[in-house]
PDB file of N, CA, C and O in Angstrom:
ATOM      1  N   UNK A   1      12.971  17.936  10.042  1.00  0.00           N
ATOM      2  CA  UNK A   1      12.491  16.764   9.329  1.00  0.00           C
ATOM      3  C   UNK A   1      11.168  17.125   8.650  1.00  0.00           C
ATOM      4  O   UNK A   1      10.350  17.768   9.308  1.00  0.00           O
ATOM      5  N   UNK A   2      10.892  16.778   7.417  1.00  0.00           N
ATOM      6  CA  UNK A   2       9.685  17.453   6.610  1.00  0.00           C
ATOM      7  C   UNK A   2       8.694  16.396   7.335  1.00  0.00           C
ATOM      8  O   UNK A   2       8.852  15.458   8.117  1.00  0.00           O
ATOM      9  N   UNK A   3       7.612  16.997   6.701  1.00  0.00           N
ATOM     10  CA  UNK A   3       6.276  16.122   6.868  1.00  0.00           C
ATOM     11  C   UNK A   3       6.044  15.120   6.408  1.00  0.00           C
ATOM     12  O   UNK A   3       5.721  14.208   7.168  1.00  0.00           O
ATOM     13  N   UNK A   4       6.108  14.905   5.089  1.00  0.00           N
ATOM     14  CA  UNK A   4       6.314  13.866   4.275  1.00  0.00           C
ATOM     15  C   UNK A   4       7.270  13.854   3.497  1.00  0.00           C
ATOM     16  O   UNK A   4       7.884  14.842   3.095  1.00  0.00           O
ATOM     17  N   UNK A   5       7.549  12.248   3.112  1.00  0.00           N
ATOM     18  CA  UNK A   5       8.788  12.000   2.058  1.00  0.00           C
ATOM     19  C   UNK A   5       7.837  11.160   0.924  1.00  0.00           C
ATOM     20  O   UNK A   5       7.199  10.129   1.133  1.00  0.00           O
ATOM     21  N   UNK A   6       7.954  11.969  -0.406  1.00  0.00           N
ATOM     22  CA  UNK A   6       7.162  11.183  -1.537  1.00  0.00           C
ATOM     23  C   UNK A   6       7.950  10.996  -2.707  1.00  0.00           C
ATOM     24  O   UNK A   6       8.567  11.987  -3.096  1.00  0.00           O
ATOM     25  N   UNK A   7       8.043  10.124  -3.239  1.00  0.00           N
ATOM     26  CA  UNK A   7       8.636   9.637  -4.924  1.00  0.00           C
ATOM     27  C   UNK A   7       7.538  10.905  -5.716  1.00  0.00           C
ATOM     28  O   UNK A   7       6.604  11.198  -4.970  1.00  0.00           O
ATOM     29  N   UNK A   8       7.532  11.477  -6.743  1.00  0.00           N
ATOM     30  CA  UNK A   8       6.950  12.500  -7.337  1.00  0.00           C
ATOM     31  C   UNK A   8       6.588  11.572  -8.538  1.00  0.00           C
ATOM     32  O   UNK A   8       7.299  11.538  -9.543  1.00  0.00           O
ATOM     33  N   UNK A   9       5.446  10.812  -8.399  1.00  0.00           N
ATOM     34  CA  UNK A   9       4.848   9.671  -9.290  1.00  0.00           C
ATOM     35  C   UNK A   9       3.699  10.403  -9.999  1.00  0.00           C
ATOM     36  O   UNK A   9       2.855  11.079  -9.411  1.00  0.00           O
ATOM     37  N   UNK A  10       3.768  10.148 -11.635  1.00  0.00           N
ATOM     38  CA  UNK A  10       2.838  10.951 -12.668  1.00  0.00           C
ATOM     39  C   UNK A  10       1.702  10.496 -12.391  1.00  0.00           C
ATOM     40  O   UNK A  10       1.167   9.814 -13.265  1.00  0.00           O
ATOM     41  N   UNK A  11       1.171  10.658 -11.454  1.00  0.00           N
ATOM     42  CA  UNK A  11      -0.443  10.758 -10.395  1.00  0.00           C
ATOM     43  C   UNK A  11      -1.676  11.227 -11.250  1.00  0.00           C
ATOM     44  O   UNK A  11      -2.822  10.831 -11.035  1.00  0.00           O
ATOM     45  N   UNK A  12      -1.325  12.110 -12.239  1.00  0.00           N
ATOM     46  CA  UNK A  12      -2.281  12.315 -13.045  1.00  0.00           C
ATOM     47  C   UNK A  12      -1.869  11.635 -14.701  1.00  0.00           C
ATOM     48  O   UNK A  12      -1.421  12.309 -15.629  1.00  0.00           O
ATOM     49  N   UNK A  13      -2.054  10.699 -14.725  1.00  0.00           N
ATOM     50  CA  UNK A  13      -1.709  10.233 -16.295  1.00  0.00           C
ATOM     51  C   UNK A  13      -2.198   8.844 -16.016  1.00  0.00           C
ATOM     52  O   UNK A  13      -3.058   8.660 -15.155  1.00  0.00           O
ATOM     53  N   UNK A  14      -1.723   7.933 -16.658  1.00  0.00           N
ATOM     54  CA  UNK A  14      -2.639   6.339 -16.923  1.00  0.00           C
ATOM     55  C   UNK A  14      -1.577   5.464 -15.712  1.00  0.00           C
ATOM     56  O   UNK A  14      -1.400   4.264 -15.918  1.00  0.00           O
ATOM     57  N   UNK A  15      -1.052   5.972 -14.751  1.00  0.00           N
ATOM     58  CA  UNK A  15      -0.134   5.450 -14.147  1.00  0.00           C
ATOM     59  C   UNK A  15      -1.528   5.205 -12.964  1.00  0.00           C
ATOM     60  O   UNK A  15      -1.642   3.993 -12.779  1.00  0.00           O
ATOM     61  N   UNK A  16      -2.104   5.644 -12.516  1.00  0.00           N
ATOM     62  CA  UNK A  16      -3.669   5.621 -11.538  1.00  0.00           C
ATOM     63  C   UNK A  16      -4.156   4.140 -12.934  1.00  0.00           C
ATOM     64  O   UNK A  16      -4.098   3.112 -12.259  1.00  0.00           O
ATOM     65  N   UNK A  17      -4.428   3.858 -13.941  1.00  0.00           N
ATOM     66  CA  UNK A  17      -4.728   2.772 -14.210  1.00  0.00           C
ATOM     67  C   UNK A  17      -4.219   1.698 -14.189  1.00  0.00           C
ATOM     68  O   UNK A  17      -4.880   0.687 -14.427  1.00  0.00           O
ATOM     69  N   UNK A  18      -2.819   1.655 -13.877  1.00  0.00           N
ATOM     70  CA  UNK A  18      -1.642   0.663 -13.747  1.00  0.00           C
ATOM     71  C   UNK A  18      -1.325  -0.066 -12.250  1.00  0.00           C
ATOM     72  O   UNK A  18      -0.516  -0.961 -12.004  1.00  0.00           O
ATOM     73  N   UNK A  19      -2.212   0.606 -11.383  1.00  0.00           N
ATOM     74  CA  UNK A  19      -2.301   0.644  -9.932  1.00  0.00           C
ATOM     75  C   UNK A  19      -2.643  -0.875  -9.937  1.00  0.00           C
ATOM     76  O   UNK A  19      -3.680  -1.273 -10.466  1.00  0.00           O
ATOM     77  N   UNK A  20      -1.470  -1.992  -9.148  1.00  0.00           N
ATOM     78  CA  UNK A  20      -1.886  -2.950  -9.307  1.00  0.00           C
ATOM     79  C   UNK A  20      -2.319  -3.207  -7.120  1.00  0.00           C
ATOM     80  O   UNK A  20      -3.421  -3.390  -6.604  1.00  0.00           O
ATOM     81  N   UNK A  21      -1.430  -3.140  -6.680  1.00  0.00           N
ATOM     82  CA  UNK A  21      -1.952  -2.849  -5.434  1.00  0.00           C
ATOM     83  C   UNK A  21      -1.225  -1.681  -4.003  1.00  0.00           C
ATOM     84  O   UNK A  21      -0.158  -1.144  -3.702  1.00  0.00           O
ATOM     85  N   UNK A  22      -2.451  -1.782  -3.563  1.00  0.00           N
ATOM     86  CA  UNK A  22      -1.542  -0.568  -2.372  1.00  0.00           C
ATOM     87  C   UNK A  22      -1.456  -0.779  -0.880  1.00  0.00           C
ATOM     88  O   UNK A  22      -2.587  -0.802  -0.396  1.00  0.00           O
ATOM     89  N   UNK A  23      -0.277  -0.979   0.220  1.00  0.00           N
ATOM     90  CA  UNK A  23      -0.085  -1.477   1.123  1.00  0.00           C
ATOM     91  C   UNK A  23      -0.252   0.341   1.924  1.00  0.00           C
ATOM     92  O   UNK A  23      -0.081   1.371   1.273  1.00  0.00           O
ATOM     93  N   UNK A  24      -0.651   0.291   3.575  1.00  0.00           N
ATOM     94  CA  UNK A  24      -0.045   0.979   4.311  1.00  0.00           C
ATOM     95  C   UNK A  24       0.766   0.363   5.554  1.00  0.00           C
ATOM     96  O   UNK A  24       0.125  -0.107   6.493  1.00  0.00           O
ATOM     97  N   UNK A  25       1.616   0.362   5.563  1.00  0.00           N
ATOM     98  CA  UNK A  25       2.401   0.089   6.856  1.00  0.00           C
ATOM     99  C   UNK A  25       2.821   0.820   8.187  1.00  0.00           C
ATOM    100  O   UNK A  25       3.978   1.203   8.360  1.00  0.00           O
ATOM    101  N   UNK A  26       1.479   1.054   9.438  1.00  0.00           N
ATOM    102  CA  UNK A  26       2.128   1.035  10.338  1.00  0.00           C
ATOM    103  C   UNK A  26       3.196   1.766  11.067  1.00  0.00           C
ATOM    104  O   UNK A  26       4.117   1.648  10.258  1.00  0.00           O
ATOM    105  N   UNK A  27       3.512   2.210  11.719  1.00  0.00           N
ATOM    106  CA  UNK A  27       4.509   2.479  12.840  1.00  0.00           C
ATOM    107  C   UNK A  27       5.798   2.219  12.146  1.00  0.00           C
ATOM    108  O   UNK A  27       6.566   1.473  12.753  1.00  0.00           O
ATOM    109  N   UNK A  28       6.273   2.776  10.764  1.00  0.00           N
ATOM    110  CA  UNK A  28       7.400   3.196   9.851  1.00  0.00           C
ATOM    111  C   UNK A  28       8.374   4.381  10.213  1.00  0.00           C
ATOM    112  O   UNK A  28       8.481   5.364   9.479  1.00  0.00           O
ATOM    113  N   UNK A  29       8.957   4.258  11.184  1.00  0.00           N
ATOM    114  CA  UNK A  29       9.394   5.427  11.603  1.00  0.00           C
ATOM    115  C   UNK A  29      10.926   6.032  10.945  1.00  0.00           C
ATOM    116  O   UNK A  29      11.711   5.100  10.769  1.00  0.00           O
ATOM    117  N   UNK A  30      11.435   7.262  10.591  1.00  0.00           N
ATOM    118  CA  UNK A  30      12.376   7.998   9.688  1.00  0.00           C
ATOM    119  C   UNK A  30      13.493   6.674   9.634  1.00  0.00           C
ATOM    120  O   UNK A  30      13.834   6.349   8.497  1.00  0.00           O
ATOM    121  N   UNK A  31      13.989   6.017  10.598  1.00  0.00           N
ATOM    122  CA  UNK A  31      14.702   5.298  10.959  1.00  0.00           C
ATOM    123  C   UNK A  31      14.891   3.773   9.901  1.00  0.00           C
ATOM    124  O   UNK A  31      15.695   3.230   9.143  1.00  0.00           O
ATOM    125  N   UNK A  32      13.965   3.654  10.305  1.00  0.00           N
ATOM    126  CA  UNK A  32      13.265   2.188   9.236  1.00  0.00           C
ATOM    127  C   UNK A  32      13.179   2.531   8.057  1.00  0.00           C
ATOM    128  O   UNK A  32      13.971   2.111   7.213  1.00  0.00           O
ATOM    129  N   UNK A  33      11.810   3.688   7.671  1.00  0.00           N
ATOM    130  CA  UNK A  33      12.322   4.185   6.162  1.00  0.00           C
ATOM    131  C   UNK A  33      13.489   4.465   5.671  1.00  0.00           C
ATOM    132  O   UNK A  33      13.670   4.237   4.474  1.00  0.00           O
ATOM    133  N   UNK A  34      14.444   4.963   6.388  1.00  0.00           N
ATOM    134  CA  UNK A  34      16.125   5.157   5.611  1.00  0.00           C
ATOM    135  C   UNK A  34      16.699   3.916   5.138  1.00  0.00           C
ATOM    136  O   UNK A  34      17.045   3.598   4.000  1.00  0.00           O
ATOM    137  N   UNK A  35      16.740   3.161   6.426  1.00  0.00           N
ATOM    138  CA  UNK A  35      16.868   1.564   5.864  1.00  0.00           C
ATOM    139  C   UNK A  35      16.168   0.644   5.045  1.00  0.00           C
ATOM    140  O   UNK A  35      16.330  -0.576   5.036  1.00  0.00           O
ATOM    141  N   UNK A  36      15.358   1.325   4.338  1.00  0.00           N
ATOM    142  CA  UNK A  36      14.310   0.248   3.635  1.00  0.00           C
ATOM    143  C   UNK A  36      14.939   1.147   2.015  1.00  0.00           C
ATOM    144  O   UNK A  36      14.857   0.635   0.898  1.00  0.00           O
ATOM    145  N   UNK A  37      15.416   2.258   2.244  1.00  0.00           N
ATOM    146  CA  UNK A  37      15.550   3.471   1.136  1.00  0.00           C
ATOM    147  C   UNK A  37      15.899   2.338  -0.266  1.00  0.00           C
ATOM    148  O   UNK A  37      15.027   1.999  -1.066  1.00  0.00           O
ATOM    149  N   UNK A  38      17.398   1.861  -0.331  1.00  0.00           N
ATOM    150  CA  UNK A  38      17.844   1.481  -0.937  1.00  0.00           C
ATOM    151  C   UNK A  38      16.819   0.729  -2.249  1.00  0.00           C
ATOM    152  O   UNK A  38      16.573   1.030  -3.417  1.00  0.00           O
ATOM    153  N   UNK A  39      16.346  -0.572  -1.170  1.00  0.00           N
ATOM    154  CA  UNK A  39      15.513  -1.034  -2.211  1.00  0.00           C
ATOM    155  C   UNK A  39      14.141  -0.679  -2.406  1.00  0.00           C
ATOM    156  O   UNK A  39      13.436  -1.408  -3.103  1.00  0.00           O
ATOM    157  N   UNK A  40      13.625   0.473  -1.812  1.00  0.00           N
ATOM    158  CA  UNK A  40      12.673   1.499  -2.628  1.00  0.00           C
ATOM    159  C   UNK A  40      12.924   2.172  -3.395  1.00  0.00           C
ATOM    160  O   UNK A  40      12.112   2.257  -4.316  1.00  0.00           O
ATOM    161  N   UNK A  41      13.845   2.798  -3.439  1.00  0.00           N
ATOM    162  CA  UNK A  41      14.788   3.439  -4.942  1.00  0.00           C
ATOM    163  C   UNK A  41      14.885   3.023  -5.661  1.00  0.00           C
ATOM    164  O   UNK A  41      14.774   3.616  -6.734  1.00  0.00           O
ATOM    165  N   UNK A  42      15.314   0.991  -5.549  1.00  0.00           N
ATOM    166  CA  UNK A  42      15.516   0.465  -6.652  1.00  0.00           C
ATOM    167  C   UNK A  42      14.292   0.076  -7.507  1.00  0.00           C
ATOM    168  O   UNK A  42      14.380  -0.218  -8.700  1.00  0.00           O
ATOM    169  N   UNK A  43      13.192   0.098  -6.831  1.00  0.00           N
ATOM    170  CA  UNK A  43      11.487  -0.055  -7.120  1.00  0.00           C
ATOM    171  C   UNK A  43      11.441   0.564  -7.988  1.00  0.00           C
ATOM    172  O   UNK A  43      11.528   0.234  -9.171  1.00  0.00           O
ATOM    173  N   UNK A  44      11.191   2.284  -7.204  1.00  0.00           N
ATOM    174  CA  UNK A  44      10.874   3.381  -8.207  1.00  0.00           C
ATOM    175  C   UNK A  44      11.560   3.181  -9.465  1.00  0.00           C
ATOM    176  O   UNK A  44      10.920   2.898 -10.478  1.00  0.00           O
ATOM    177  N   UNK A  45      12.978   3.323  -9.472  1.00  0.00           N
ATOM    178  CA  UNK A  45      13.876   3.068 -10.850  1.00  0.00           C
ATOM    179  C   UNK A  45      13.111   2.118 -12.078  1.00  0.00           C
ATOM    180  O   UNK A  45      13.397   2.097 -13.275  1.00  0.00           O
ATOM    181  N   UNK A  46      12.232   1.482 -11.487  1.00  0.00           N
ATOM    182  CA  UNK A  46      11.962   0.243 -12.439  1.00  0.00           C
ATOM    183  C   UNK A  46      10.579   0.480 -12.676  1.00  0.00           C
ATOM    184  O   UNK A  46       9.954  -0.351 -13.336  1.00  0.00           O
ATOM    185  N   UNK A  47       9.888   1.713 -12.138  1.00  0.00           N
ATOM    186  CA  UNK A  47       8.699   2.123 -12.256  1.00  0.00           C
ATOM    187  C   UNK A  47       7.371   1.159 -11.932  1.00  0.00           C
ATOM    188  O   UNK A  47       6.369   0.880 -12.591  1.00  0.00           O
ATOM    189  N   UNK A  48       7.857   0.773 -10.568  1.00  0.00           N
ATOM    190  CA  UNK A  48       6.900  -0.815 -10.333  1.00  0.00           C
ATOM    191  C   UNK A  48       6.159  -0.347  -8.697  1.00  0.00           C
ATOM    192  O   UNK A  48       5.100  -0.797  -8.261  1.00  0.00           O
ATOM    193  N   UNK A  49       6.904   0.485  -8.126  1.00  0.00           N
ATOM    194  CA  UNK A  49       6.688   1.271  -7.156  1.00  0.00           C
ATOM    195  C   UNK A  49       6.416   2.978  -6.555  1.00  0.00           C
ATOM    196  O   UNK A  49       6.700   3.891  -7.330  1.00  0.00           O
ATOM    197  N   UNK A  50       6.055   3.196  -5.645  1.00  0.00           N
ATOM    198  CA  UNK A  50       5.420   4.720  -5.716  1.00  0.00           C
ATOM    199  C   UNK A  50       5.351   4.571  -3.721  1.00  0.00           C
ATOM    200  O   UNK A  50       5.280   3.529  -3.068  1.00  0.00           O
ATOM    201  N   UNK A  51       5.397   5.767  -3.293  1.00  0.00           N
ATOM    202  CA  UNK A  51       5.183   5.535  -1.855  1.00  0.00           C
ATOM    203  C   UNK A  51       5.205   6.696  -1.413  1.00  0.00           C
ATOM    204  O   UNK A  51       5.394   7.594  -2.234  1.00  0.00           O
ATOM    205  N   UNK A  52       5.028   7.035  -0.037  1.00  0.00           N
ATOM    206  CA  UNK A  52       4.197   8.291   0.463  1.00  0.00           C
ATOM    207  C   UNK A  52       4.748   7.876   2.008  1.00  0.00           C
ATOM    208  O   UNK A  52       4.805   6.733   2.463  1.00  0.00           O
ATOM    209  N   UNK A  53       5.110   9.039   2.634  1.00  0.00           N
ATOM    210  CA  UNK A  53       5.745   8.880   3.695  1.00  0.00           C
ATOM    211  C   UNK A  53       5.165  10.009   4.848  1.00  0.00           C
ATOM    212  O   UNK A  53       5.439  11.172   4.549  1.00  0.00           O
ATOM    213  N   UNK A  54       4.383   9.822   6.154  1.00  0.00           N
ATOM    214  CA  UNK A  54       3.755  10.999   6.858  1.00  0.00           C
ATOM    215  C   UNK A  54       4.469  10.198   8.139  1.00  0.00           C
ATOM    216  O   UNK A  54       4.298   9.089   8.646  1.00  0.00           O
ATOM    217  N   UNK A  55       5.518  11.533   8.449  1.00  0.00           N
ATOM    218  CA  UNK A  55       6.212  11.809   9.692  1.00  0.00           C
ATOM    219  C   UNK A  55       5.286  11.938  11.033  1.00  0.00           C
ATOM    220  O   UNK A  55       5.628  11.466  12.117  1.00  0.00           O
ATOM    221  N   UNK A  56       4.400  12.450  10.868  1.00  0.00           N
ATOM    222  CA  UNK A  56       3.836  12.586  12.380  1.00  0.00           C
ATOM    223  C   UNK A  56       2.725  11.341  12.348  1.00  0.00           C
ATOM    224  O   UNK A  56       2.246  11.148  13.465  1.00  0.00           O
ATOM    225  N   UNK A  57       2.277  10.565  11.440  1.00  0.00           N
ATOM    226  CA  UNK A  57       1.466   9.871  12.431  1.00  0.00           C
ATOM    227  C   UNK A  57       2.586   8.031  11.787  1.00  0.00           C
ATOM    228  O   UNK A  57       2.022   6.951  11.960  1.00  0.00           O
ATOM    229  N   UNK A  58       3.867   8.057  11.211  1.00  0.00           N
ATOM    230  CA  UNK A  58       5.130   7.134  10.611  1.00  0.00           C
ATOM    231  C   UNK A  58       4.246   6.930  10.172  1.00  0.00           C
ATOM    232  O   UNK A  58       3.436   6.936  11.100  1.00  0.00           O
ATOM    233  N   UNK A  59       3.500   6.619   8.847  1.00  0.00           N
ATOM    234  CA  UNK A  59       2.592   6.044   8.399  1.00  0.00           C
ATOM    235  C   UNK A  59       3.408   5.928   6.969  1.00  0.00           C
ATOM    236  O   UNK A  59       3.824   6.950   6.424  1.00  0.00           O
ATOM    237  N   UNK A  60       3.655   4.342   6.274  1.00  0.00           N
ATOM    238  CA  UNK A  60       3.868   4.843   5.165  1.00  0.00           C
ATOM    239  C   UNK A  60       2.845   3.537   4.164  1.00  0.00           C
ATOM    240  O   UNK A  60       2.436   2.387   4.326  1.00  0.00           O
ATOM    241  N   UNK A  61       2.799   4.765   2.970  1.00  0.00           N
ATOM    242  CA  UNK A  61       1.972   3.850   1.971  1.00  0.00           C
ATOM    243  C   UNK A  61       2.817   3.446   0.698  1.00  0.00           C
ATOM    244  O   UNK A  61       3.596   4.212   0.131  1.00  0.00           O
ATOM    245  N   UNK A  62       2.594   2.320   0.375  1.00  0.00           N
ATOM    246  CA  UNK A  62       3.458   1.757  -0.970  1.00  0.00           C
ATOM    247  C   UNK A  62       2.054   1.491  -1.791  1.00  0.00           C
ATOM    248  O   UNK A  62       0.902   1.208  -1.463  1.00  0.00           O
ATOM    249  N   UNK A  63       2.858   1.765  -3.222  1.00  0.00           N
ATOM    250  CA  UNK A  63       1.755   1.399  -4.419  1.00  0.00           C
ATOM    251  C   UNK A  63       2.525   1.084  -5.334  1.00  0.00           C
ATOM    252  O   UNK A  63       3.402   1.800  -5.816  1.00  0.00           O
ATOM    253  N   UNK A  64       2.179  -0.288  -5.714  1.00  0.00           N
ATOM    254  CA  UNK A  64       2.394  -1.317  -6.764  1.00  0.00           C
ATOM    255  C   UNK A  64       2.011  -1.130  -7.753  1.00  0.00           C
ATOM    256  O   UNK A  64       0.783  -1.091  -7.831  1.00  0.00           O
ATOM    257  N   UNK A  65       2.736  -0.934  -8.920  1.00  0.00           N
ATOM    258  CA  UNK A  65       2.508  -0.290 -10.352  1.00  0.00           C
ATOM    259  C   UNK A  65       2.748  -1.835 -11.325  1.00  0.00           C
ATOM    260  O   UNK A  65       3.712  -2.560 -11.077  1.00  0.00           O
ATOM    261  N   UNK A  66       1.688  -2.201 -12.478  1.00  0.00           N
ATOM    262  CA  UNK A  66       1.733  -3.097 -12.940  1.00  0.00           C
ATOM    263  C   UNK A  66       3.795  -2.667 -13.927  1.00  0.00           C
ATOM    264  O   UNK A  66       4.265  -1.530 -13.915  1.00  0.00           O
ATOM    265  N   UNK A  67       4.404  -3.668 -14.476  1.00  0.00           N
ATOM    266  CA  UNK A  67       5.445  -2.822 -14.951  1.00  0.00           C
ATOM    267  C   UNK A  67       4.816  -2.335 -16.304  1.00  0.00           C
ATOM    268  O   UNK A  67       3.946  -3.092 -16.733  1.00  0.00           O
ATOM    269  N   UNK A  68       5.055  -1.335 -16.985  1.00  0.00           N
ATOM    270  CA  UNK A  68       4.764  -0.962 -17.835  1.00  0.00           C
ATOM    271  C   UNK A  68       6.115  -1.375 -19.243  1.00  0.00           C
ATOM    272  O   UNK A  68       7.325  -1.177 -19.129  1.00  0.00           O
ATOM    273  N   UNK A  69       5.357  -2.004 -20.532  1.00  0.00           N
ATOM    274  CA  UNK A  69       5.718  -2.464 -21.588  1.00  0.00           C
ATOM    275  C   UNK A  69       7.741  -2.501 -22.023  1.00  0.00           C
ATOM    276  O   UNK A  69       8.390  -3.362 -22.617  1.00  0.00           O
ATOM    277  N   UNK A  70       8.142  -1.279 -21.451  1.00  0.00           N
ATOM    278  CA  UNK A  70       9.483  -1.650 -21.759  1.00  0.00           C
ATOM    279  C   UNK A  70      10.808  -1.767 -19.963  1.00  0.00           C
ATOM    280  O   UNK A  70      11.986  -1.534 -19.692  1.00  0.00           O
ATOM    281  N   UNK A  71       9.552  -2.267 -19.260  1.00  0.00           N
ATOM    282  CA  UNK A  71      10.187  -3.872 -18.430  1.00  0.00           C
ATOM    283  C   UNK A  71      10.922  -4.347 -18.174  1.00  0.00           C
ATOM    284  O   UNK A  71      10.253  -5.220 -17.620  1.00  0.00           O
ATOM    285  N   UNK A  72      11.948  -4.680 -18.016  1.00  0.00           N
ATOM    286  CA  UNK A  72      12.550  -5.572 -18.281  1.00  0.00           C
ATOM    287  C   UNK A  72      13.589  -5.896 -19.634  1.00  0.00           C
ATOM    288  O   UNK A  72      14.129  -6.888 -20.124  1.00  0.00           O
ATOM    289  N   UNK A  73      13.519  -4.551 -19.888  1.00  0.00           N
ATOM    290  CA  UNK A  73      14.527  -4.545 -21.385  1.00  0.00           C
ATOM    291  C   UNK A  73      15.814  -3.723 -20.722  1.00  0.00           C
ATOM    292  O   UNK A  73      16.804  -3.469 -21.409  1.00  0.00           O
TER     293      UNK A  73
END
């Protein structure tokens, strides 16, 4: 099992200005994250979400991306 599980989010570009907010959650363990997968995938897809996943201490972080201009089209 890796160390972390991360979405590969353009971290260096204006996407850090779009940062609308960022949660960490707690005692997230491989188990729970698999089951949560689905509709974090469907996040990322829509570029509204970003998240970061550390196996040894379950820690996971979500970051809320304002949507960017083509949205909802």
């Amino acid at each position: 099992m890796p160390d972390t599980d991360a979405h590969a989010t353009d971290e260096g570009s204006e996407a850090l200005e779009e940062i609308q907010e960022t949660f960490v959650i707690e005692s997230m363990t491989y188990e729970k994250l698999q089951a949560a997968k689905p509709l974090i995938n469907a996040l990322i897809e829509r570029d509204v979400l970003g998240y970061r996943w550390e196996s040894e201490s379950a820690q996971l972080t979500i970051t809320l991306y304002r949507p960017g201009p083509s949205a909802g089209q």
